[in-house]
C-alpha positions as CSV (number, residue, x, y, z in Angstrom):
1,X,-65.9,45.9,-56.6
2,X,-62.3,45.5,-57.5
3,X,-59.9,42.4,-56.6
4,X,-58.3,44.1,-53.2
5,X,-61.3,45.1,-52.0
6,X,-62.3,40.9,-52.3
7,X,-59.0,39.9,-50.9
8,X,-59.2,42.6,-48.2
9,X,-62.9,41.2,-46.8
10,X,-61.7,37.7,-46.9
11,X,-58.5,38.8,-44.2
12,X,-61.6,40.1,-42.3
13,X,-63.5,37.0,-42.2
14,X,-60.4,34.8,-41.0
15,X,-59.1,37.3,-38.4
16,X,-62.5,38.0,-36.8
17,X,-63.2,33.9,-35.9
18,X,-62.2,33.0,-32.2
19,X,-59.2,30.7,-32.0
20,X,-60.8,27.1,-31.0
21,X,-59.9,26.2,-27.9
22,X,-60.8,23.0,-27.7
23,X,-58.2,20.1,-26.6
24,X,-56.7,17.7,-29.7
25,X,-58.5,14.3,-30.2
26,X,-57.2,11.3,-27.7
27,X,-54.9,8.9,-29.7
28,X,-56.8,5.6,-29.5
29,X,-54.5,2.8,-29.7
30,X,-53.2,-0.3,-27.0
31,X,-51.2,2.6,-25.2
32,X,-54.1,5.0,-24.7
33,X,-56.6,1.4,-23.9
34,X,-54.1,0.1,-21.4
35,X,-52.9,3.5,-19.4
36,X,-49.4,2.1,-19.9
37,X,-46.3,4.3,-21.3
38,X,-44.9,3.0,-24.3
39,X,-41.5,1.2,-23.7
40,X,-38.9,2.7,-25.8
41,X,-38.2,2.2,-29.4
42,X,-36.0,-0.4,-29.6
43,X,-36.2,-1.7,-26.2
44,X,-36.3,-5.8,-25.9
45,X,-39.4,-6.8,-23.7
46,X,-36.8,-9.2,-21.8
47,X,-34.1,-6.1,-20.8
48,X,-36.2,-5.6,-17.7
49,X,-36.8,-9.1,-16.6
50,X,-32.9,-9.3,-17.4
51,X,-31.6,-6.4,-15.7
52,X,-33.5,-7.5,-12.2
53,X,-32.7,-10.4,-12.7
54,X,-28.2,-9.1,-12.5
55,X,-29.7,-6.9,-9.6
56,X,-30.7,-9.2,-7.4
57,X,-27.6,-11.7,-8.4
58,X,-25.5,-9.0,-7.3
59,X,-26.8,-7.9,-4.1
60,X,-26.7,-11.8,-3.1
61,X,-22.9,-11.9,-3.7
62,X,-22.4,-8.9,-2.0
63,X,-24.6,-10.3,1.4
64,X,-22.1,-13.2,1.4
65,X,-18.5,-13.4,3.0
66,X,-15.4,-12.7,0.0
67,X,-14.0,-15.9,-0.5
68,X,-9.8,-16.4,0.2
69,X,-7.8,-14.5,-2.8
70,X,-11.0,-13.1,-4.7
71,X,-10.8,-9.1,-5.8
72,X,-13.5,-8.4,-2.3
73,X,-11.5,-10.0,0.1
74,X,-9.1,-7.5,-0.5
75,X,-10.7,-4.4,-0.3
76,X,-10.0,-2.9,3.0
77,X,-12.8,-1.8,5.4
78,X,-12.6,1.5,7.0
79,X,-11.4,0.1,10.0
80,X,-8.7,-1.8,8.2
81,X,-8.0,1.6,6.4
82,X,-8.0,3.7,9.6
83,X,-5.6,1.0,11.4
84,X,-3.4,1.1,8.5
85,X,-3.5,4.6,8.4
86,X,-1.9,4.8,11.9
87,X,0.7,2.5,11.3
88,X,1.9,4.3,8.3
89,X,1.7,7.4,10.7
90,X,3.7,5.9,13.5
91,X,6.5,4.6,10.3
92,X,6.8,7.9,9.7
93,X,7.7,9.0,13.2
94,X,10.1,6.5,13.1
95,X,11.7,7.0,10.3
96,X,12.1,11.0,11.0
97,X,13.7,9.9,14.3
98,X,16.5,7.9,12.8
99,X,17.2,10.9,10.5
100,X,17.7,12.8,13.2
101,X,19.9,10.8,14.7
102,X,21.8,9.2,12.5
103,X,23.8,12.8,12.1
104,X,25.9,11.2,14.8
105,X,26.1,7.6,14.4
106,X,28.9,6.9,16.4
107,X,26.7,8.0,19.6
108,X,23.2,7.8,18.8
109,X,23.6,3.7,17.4
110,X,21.9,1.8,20.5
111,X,18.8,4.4,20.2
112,X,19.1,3.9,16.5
113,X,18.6,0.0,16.9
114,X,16.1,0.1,19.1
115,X,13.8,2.2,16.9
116,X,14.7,-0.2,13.9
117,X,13.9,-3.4,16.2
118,X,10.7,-1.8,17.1
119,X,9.9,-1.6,13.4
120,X,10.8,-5.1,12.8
121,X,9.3,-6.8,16.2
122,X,6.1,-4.8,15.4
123,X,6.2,-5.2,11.6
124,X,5.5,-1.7,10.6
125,X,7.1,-2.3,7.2
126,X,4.3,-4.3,6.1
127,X,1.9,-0.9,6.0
128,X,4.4,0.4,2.7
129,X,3.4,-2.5,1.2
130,X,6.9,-4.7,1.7
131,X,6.6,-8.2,2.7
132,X,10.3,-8.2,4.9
133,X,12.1,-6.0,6.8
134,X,15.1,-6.3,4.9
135,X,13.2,-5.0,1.5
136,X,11.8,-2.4,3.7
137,X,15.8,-1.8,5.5
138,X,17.0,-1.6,1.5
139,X,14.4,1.0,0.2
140,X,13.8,3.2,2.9
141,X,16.2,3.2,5.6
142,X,19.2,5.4,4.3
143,X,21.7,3.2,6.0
144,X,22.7,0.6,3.7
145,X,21.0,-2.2,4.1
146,X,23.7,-4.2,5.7
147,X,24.8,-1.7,8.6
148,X,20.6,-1.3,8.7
149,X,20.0,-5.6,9.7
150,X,23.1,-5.0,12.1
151,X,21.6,-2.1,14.1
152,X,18.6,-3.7,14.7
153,X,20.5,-6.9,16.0
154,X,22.6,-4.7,18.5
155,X,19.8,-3.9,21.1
156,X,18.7,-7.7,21.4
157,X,22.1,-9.3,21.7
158,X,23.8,-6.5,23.6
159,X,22.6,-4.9,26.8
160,X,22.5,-0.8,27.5
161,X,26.0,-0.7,29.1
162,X,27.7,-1.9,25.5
163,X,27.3,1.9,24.4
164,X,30.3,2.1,26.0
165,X,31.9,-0.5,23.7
166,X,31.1,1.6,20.6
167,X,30.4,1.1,17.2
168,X,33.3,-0.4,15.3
169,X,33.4,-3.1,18.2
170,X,30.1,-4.0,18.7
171,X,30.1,-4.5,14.3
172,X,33.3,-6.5,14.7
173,X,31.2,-8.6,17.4
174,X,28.4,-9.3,15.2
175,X,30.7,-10.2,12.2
176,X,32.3,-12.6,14.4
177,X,29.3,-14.3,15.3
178,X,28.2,-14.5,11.9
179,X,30.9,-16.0,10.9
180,X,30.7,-18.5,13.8
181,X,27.3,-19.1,13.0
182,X,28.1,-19.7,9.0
183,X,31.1,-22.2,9.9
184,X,33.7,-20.0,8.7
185,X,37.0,-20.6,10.7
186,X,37.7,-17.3,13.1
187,X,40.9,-15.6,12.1
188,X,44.1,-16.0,14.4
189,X,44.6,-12.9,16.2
190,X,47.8,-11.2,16.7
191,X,49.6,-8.6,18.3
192,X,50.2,-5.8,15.7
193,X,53.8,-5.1,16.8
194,X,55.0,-8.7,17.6
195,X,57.5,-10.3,15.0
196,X,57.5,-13.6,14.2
197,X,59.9,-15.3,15.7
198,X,62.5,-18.0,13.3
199,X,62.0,-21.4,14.4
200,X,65.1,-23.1,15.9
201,X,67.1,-25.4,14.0
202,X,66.8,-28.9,14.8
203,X,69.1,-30.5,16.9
204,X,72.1,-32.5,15.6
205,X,73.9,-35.8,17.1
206,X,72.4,-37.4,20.5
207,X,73.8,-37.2,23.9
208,X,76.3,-39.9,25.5
């Protein structure tokens, strides 16, 4: 019998043996005694005590009121949001209504005022984020700021009937009152075409 003959029996031998299908040996150790998983390599035994421990810390700040000036008390609420929302809205409206009729300023002013009054009586300003009317008048109102304060004063010191007046009189008003206001002296008026007449010389000798 010759050598591949030999080698060609053993093949035979191992191929014709079933596979065992029996499962591997358990792993005895504290693990497989306990029924516990092993934590994971690494892993401190006091990271889970520690971690539950920030948990609940954290829900009990959360379950109390934000105190005055901390990072929570500013967060808005989404009713906050949603009321902010409208005003911003209802700014907006505004200020594409003074756009449109600021084309003619000369006639639309009163109307003009009384939009800009309602945006400072109501305090819409405050919903861009600007803490006065005038910031908000300088940034966003494309009037200048000074004609801007000026507008907004016409409708509360002047009644519906000064459209009549105009512009240029009703700004000459308010300058005036300023200026009364600040202590500045008012300046004399005259009449444009009137000269100035010489004074007369004084007198000389008495009468008998």
């Amino acid at each position: 019998m010759g050598k591949h003959e030999t080698k060609a029996k053993g093949k035979s031998r191992r191929g014709s043996q079933p596979p065992s299908s029996a499962p591997p040996p358990a792993k005895k150790g504290k693990a497989a005694d306990s029924g516990k998983r092993p934590s994971a390599r690494g892993a401190a035994p006091w990271a889970a005590r520690h971690a539950a421990k920030h948990a609940a810390e954290a829900r009990a700040r959360n379950a109390e009121p934000p105190r005055p000036g901390s990072a929570r008390a500013t967060l808005r609420t989404p009713d906050e949001a949603e009321r902010i929302k409208a005003r911003i809205g209802e700014l907006h409206t505004a200020l594409g209504k003074i756009r449109a009729l600021r084309k003619n300023l000369a006639a639309n002013f009163y109307p003009i005022g009384q939009i800009l009054q309602q945006i400072h009586s109501d305090k819409l300003y405050d919903a861009k984020g600007y803490a006065s009317f005038e910031a908000f008048a300088e940034r966003e109102v494309d009037l200048g700021k000074a004609l801007t304060l000026k507008l907004a004063r016409i409708p509360v010191l002047f009644q519906a009937p000064a459209i009549q007046l105009g512009l240029e009189p009703l700004l000459a008003a308010l300058t005036a009152i300023d200026d009364t206001l600040s202590g500045t002296p008012p300046q004399p008026v005259t009449g444009p075409n009137r000269p100035a007449l010489p004074m007369k010389p004084p007198r000389s000798g008495s009468r008998s």
